[in-house]
PyMOL CGO cylinders between C-alpha atoms (Angstrom):
from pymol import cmd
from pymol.cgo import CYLINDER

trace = [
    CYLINDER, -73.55, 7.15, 52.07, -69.59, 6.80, 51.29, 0.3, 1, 1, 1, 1, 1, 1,
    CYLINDER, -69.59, 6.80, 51.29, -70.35, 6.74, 47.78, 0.3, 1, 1, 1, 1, 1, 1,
    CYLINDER, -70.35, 6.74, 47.78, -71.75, 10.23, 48.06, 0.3, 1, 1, 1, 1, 1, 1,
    CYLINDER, -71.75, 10.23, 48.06, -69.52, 11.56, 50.63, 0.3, 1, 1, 1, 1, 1, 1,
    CYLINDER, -69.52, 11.56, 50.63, -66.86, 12.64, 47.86, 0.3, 1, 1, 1, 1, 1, 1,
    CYLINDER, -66.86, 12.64, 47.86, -69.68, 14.76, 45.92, 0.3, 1, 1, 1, 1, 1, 1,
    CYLINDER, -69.68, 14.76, 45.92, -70.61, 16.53, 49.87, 0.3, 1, 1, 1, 1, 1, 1,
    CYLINDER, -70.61, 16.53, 49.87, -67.37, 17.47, 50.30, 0.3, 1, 1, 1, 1, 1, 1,
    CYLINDER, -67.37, 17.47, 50.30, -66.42, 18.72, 47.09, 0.3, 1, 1, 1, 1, 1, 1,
    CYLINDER, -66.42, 18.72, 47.09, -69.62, 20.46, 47.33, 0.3, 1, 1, 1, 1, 1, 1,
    CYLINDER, -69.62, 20.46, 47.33, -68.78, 22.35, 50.54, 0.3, 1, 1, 1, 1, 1, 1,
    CYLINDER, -68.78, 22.35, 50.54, -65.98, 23.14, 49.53, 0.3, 1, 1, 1, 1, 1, 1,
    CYLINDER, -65.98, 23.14, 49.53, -67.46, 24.57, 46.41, 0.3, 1, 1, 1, 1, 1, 1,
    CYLINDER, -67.46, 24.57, 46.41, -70.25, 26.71, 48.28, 0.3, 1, 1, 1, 1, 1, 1,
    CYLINDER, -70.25, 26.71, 48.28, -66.97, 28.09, 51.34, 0.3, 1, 1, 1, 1, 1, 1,
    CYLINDER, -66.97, 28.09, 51.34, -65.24, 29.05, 48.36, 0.3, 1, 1, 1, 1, 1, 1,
    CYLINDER, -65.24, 29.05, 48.36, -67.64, 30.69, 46.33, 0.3, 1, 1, 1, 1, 1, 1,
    CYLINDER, -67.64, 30.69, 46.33, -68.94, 32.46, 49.52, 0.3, 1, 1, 1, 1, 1, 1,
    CYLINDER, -68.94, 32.46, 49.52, -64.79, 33.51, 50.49, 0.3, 1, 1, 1, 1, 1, 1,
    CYLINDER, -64.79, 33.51, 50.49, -64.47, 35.39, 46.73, 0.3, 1, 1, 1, 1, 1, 1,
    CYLINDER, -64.47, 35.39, 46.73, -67.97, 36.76, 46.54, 0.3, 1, 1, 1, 1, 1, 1,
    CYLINDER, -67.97, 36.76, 46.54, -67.51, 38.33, 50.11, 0.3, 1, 1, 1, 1, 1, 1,
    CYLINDER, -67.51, 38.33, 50.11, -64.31, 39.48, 49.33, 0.3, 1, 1, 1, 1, 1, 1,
    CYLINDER, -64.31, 39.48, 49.33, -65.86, 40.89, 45.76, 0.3, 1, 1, 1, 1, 1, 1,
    CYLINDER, -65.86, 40.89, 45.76, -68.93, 42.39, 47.01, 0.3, 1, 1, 1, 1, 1, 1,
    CYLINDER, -68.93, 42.39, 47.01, -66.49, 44.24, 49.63, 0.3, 1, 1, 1, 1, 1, 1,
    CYLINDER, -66.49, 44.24, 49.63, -64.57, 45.95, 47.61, 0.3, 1, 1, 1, 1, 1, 1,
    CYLINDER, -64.57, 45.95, 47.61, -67.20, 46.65, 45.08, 0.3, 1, 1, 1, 1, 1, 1,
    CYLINDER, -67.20, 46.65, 45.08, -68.87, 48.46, 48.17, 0.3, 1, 1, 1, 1, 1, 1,
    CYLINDER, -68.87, 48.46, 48.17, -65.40, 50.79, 49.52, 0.3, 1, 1, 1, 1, 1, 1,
    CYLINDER, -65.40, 50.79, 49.52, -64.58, 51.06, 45.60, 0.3, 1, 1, 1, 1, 1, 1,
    CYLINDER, -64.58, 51.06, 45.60, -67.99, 53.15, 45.19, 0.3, 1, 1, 1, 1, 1, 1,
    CYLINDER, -67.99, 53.15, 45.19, -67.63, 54.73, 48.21, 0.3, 1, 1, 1, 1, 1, 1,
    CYLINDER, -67.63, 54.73, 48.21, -64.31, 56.12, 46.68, 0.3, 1, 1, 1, 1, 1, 1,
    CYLINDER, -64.31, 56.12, 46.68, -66.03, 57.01, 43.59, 0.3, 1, 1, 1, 1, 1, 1,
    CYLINDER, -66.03, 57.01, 43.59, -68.44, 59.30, 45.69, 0.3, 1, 1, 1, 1, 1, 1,
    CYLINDER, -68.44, 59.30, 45.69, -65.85, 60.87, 47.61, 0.3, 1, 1, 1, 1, 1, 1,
    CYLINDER, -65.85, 60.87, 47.61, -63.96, 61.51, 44.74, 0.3, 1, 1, 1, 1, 1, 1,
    CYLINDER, -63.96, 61.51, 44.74, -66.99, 63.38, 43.56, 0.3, 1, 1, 1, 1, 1, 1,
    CYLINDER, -66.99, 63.38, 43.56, -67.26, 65.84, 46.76, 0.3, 1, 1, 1, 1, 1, 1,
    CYLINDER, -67.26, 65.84, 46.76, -63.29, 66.37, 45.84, 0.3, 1, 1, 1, 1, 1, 1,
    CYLINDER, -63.29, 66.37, 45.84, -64.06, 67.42, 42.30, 0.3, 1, 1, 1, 1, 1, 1,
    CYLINDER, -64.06, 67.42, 42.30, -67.19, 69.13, 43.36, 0.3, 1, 1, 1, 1, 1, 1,
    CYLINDER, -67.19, 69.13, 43.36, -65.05, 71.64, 45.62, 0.3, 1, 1, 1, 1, 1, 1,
    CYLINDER, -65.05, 71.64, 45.62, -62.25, 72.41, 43.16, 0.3, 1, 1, 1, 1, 1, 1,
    CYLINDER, -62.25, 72.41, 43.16, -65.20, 72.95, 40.18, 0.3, 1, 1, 1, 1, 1, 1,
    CYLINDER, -65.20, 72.95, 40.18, -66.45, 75.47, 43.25, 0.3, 1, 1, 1, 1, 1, 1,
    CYLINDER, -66.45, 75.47, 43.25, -63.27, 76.95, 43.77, 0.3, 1, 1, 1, 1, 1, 1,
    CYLINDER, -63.27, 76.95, 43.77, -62.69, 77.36, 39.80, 0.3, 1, 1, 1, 1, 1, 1,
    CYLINDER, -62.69, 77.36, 39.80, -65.62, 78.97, 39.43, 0.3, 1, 1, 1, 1, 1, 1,
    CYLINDER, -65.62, 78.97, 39.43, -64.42, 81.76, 42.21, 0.3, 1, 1, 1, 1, 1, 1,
    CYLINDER, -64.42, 81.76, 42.21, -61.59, 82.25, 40.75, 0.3, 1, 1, 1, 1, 1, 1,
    CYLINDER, -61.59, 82.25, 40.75, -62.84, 82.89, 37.30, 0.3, 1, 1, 1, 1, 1, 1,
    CYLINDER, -62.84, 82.89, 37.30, -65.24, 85.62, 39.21, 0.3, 1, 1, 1, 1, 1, 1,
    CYLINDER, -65.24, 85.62, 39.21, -62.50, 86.87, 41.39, 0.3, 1, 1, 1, 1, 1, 1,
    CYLINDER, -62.50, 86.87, 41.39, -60.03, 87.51, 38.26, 0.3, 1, 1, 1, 1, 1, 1,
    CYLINDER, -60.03, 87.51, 38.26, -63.16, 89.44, 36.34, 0.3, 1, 1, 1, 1, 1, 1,
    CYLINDER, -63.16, 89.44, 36.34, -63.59, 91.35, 39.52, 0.3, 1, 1, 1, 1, 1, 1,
    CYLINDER, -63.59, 91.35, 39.52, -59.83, 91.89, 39.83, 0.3, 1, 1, 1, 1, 1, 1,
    CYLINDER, -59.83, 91.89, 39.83, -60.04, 92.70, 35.99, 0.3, 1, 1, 1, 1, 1, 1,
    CYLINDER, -60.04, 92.70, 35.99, -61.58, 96.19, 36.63, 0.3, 1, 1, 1, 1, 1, 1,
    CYLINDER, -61.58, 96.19, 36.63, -59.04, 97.83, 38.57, 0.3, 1, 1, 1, 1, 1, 1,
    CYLINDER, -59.04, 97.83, 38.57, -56.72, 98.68, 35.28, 0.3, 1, 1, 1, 1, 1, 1,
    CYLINDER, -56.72, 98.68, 35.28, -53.83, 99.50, 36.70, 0.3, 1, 1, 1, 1, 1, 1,
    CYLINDER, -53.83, 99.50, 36.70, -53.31, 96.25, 38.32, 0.3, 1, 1, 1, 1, 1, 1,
    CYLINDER, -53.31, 96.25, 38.32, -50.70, 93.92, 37.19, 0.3, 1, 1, 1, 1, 1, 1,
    CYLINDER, -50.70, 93.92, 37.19, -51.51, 91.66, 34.14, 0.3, 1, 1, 1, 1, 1, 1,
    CYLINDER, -51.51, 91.66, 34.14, -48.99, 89.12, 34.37, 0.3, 1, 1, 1, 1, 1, 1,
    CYLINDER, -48.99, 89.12, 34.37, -50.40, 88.03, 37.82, 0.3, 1, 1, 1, 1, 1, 1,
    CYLINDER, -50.40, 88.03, 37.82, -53.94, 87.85, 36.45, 0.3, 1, 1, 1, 1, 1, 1,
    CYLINDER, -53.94, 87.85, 36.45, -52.59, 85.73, 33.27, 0.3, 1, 1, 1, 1, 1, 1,
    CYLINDER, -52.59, 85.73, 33.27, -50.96, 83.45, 36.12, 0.3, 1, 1, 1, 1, 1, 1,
    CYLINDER, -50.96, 83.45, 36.12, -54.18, 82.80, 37.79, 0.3, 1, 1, 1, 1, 1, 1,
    CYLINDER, -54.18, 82.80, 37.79, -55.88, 82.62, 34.74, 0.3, 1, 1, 1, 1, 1, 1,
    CYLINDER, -55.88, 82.62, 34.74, -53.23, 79.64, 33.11, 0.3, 1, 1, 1, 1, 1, 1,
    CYLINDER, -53.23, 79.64, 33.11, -53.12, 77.57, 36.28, 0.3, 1, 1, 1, 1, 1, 1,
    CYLINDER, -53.12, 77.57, 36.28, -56.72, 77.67, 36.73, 0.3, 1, 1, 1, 1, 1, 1,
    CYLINDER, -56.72, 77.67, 36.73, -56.82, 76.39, 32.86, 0.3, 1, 1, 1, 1, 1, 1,
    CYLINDER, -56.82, 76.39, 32.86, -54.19, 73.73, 33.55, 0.3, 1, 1, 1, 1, 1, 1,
    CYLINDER, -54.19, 73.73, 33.55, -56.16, 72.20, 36.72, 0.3, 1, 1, 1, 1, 1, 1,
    CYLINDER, -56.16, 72.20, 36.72, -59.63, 72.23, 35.12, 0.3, 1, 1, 1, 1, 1, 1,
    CYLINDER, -59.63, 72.23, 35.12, -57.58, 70.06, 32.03, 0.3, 1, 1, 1, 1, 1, 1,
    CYLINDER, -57.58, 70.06, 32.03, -56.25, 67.38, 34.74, 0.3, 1, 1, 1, 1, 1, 1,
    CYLINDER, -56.25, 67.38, 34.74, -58.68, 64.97, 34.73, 0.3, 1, 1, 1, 1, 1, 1,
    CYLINDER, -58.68, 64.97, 34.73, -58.48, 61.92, 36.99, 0.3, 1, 1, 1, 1, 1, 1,
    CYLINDER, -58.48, 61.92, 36.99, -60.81, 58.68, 36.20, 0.3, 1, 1, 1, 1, 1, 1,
    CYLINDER, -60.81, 58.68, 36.20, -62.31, 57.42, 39.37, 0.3, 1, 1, 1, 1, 1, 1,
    CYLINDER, -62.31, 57.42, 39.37, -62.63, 54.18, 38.36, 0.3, 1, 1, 1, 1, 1, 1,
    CYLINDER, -62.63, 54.18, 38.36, -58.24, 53.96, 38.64, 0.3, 1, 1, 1, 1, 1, 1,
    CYLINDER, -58.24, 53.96, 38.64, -57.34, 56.07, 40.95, 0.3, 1, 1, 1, 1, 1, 1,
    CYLINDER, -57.34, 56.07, 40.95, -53.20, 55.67, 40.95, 0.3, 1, 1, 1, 1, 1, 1,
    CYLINDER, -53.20, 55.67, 40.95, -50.96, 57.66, 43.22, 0.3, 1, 1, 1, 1, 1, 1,
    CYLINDER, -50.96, 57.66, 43.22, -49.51, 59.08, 40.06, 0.3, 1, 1, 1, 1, 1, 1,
    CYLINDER, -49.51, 59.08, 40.06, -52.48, 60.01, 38.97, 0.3, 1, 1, 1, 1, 1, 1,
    CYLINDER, -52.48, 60.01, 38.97, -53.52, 62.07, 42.32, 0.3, 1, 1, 1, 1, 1, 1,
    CYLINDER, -53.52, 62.07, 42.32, -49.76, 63.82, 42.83, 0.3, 1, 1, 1, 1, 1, 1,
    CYLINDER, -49.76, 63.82, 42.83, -50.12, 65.10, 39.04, 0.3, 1, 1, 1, 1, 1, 1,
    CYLINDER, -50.12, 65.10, 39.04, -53.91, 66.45, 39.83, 0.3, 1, 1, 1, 1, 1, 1,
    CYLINDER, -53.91, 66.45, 39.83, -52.56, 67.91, 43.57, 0.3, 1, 1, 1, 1, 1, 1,
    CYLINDER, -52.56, 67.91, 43.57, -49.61, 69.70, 41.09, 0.3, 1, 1, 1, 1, 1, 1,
    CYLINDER, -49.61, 69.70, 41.09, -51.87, 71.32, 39.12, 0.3, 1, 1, 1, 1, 1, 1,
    CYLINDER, -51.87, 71.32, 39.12, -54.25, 72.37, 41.89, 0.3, 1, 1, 1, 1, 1, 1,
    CYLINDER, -54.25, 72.37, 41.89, -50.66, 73.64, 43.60, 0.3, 1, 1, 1, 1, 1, 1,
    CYLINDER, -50.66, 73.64, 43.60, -49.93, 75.81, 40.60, 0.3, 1, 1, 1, 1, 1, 1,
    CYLINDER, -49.93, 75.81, 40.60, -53.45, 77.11, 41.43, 0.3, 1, 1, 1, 1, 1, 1,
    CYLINDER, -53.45, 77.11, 41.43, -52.79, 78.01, 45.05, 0.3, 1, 1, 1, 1, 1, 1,
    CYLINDER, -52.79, 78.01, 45.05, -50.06, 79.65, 44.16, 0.3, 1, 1, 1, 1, 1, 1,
    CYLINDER, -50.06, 79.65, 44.16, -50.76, 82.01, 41.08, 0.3, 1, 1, 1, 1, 1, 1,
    CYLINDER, -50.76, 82.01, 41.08, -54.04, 83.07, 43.38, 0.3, 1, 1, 1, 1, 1, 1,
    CYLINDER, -54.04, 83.07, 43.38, -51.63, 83.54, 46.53, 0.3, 1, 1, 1, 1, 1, 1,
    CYLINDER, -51.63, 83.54, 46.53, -49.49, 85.79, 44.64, 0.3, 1, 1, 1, 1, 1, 1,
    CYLINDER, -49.49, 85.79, 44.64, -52.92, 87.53, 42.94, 0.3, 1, 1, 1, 1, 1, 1,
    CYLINDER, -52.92, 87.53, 42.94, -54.37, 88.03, 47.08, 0.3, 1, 1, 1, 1, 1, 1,
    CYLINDER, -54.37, 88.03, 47.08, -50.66, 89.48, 48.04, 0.3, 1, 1, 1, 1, 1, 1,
    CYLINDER, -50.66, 89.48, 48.04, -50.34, 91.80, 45.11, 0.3, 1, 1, 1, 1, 1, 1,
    CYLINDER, -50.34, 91.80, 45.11, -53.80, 93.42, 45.84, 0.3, 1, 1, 1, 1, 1, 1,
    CYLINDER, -53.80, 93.42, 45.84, -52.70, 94.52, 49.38, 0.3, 1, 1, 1, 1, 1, 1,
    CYLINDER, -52.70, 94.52, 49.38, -51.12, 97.60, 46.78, 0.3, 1, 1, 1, 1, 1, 1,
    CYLINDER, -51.12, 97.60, 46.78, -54.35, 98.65, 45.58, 0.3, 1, 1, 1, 1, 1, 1,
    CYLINDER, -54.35, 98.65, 45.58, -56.67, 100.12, 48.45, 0.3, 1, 1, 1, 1, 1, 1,
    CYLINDER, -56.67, 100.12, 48.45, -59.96, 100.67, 45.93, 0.3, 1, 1, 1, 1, 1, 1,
    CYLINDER, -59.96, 100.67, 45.93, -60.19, 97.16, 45.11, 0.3, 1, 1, 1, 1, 1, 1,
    CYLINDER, -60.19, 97.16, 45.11, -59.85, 95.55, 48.91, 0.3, 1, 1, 1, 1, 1, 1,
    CYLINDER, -59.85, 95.55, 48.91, -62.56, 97.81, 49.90, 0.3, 1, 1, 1, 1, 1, 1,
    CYLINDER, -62.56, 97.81, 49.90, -64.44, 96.39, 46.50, 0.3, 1, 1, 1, 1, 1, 1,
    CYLINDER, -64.44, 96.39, 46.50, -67.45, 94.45, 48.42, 0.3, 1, 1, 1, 1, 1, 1,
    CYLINDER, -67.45, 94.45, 48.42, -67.99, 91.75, 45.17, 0.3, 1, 1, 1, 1, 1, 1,
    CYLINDER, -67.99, 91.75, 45.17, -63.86, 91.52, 46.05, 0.3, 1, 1, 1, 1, 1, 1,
    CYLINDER, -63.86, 91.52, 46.05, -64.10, 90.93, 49.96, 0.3, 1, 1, 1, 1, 1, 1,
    CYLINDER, -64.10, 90.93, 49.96, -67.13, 88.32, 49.30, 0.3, 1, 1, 1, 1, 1, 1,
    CYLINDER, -67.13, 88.32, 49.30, -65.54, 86.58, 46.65, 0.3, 1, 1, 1, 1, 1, 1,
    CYLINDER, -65.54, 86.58, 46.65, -62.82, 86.31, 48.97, 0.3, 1, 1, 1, 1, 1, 1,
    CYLINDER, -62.82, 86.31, 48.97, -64.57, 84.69, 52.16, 0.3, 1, 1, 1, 1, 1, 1,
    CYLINDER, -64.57, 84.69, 52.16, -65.92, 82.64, 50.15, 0.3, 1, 1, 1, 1, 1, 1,
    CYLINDER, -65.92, 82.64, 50.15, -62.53, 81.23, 48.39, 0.3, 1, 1, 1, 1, 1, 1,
    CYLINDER, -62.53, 81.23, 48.39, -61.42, 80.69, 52.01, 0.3, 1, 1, 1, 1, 1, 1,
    CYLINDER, -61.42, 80.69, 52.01, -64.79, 78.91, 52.46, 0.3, 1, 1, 1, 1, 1, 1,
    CYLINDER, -64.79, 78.91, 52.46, -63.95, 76.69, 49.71, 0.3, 1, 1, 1, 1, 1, 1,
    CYLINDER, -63.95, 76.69, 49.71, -60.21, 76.28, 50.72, 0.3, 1, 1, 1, 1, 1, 1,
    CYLINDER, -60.21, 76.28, 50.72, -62.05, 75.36, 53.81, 0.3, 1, 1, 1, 1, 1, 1,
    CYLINDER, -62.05, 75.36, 53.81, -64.08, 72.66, 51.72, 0.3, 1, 1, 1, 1, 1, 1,
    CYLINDER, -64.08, 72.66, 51.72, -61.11, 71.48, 49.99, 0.3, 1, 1, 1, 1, 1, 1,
    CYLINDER, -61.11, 71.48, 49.99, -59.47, 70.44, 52.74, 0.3, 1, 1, 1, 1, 1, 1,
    CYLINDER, -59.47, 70.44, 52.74, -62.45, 68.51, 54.15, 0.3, 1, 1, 1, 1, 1, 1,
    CYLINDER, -62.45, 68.51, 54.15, -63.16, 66.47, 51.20, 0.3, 1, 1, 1, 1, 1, 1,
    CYLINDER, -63.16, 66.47, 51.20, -59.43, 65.65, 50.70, 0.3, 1, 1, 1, 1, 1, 1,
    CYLINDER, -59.43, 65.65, 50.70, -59.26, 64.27, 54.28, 0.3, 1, 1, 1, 1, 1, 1,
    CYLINDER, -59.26, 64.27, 54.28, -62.67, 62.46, 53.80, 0.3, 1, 1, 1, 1, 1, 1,
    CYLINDER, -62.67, 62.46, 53.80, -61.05, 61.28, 50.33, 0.3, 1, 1, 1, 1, 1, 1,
    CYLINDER, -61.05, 61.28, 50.33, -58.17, 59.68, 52.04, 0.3, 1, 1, 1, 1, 1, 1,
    CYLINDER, -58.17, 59.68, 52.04, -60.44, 58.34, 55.03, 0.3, 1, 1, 1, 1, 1, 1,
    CYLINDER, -60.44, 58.34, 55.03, -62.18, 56.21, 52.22, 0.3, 1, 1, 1, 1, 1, 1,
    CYLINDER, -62.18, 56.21, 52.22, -59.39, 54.56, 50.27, 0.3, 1, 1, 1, 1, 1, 1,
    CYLINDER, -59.39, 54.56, 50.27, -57.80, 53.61, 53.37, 0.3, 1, 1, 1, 1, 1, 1,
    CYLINDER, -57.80, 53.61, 53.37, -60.57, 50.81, 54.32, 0.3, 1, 1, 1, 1, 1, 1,
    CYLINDER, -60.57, 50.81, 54.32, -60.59, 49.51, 50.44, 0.3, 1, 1, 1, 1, 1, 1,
    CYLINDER, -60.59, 49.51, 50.44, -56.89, 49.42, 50.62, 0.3, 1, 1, 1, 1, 1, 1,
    CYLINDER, -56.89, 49.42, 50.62, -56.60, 47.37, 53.62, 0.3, 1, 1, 1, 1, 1, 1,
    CYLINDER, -56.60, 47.37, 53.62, -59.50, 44.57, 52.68, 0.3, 1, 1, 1, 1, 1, 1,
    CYLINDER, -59.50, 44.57, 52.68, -57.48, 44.74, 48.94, 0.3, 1, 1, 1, 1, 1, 1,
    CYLINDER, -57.48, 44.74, 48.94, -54.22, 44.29, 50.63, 0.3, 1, 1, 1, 1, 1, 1,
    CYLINDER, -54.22, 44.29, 50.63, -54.03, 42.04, 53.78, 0.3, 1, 1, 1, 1, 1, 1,
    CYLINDER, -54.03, 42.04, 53.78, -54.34, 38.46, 54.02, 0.3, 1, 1, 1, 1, 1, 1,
    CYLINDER, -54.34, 38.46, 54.02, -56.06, 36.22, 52.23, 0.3, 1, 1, 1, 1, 1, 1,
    CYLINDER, -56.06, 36.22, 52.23, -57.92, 38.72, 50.36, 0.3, 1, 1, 1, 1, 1, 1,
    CYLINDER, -57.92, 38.72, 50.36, -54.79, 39.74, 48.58, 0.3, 1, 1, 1, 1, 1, 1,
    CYLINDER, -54.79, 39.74, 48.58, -54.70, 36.84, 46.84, 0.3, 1, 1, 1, 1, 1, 1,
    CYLINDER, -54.70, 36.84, 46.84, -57.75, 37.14, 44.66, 0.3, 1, 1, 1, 1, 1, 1,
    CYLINDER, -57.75, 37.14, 44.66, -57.73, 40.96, 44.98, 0.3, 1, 1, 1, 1, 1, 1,
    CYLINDER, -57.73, 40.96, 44.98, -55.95, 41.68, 41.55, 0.3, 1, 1, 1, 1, 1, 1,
    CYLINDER, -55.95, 41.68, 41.55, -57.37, 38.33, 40.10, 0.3, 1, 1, 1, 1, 1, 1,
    CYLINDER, -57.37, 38.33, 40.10, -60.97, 40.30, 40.33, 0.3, 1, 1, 1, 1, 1, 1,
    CYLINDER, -60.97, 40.30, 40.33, -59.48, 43.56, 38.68, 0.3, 1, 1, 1, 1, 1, 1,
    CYLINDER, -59.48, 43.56, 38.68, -59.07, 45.69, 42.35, 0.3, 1, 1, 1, 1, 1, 1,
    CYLINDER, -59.07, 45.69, 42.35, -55.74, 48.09, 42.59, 0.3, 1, 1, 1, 1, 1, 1,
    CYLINDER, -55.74, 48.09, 42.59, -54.34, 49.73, 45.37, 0.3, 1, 1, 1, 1, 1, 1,
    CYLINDER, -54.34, 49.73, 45.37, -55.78, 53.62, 45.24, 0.3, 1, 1, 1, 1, 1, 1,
    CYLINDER, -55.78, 53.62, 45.24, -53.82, 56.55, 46.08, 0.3, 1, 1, 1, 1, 1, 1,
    CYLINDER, -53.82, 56.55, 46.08, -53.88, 59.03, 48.64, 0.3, 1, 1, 1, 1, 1, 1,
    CYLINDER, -53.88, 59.03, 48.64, -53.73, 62.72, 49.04, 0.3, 1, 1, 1, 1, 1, 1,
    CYLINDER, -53.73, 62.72, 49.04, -50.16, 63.78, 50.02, 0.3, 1, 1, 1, 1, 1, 1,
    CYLINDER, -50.16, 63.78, 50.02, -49.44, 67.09, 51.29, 0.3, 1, 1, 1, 1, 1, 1,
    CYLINDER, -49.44, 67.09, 51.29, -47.77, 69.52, 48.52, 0.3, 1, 1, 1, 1, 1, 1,
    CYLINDER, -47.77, 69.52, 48.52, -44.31, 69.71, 47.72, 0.3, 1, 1, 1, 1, 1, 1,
    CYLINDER, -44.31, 69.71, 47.72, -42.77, 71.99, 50.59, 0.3, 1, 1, 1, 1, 1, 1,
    CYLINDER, -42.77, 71.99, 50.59, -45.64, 72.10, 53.20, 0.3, 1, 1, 1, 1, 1, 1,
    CYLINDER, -45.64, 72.10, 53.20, -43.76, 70.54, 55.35, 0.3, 1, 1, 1, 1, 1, 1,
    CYLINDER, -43.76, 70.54, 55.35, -41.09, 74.06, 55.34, 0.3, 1, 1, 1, 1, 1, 1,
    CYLINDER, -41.09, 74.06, 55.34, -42.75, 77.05, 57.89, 0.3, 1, 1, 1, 1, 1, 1,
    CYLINDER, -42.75, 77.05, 57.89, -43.12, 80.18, 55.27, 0.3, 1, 1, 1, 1, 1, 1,
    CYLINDER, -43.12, 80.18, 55.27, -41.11, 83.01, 55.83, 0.3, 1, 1, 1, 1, 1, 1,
    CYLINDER, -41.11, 83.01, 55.83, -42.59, 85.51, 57.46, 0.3, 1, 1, 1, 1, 1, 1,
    CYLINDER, -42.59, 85.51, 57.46, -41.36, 89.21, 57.72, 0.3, 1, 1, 1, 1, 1, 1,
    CYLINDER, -41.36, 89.21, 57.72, -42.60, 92.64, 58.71, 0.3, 1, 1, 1, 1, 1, 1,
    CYLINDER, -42.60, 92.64, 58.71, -41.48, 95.52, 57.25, 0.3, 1, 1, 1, 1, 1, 1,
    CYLINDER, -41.48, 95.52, 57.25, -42.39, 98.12, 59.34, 0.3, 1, 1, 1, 1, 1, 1,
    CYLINDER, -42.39, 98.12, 59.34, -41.59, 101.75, 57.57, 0.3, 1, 1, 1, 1, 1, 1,
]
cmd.load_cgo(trace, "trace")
């Protein structure tokens, strides 16, 4: 028996170990997909919200005296979002603050497009214009959820990545800290608001 009891131990050892990294593997394979699917719903709204847009700016398109330059903003930082393309695979925090910088440009060209047609009275009583709009606040709506819900799901994959012993084998077995949504640049600033009463 104490000629074998070298082989037993070793062999225990073996089989806690090889249960530790495949628990700690087979974890984060699990939150990693679950990231991959939320990622998804995120890309799924902004593909819905780019698809408004594109209907909103043809609508918008057939009042003709309304200003151009506005609808060529829209229509650039809607092209400039749909070209960021994040791989979900490796999501970095780089990665997500260049996508939410495009998406910002977007938000604000189509701010500035909603403000500027407060001057023309024909096309906010348009009724393809008014539904296209409740549903862009819909989708804003949507946005925001799947962001949140993005961020709820890297935070569990981050934590088993990052604390204690799982750290240590973590980047051995390829898995990176993911990023998270941060609010845009200036959120954090109340907008001015005036009334100009004449």
């Amino acid at each position: 028996m104490k000629k074998f009891l070298p082989l037993i131990i070793i062999a225990v050892l073996a089989i806690g170990m090889y249960a530790w990294v495949k628990g700690i593997n087979n974890t984060a394979v699990t939150l990693n997909e679950n990231i991959k699917e939320s990622w998804g719903n995120v890309e799924t709204a902004y593909e819905r919200r780019n698809s408004l847009i594109g209907n909103l700016v043809n609508t918008v398109k057939g009042a003709a005296d309304f200003e151009k330059s506005t609808l060529e903003a829209v229509i650039s930082a809607r092209s400039k979002a749909t070209q960021t393309n994040i791989d979900p695979t490796n999501i970095t925090p780089e990665q997500l603050a260049a996508f939410s910088q495009a998406q910002s440009g977007v938000n604000n060209a189509l701010s500035r497009l909603l403000v500027s047609v407060e001057r023309y009275p024909d096309l906010k009583a348009n009724q393809n214009f008014i539904k296209l709009q409740d549903e862009l606040v819909s989708t804003e709506n949507q946005i925001l959820t799947a962001r949140t819900r993005f961020n709820e799901t890297v935070k569990p994959y981050n934590n088993h990545i990052k604390v204690f012993p799982n750290n240590l084998l973590a980047g051995i077995l390829g898995f990176t800290e993911k990023g998270y949504f941060k609010a845009s640049e200036g959120a954090e600033n109340a907008p001015d608001v005036s009334f100009d009463f004449k």
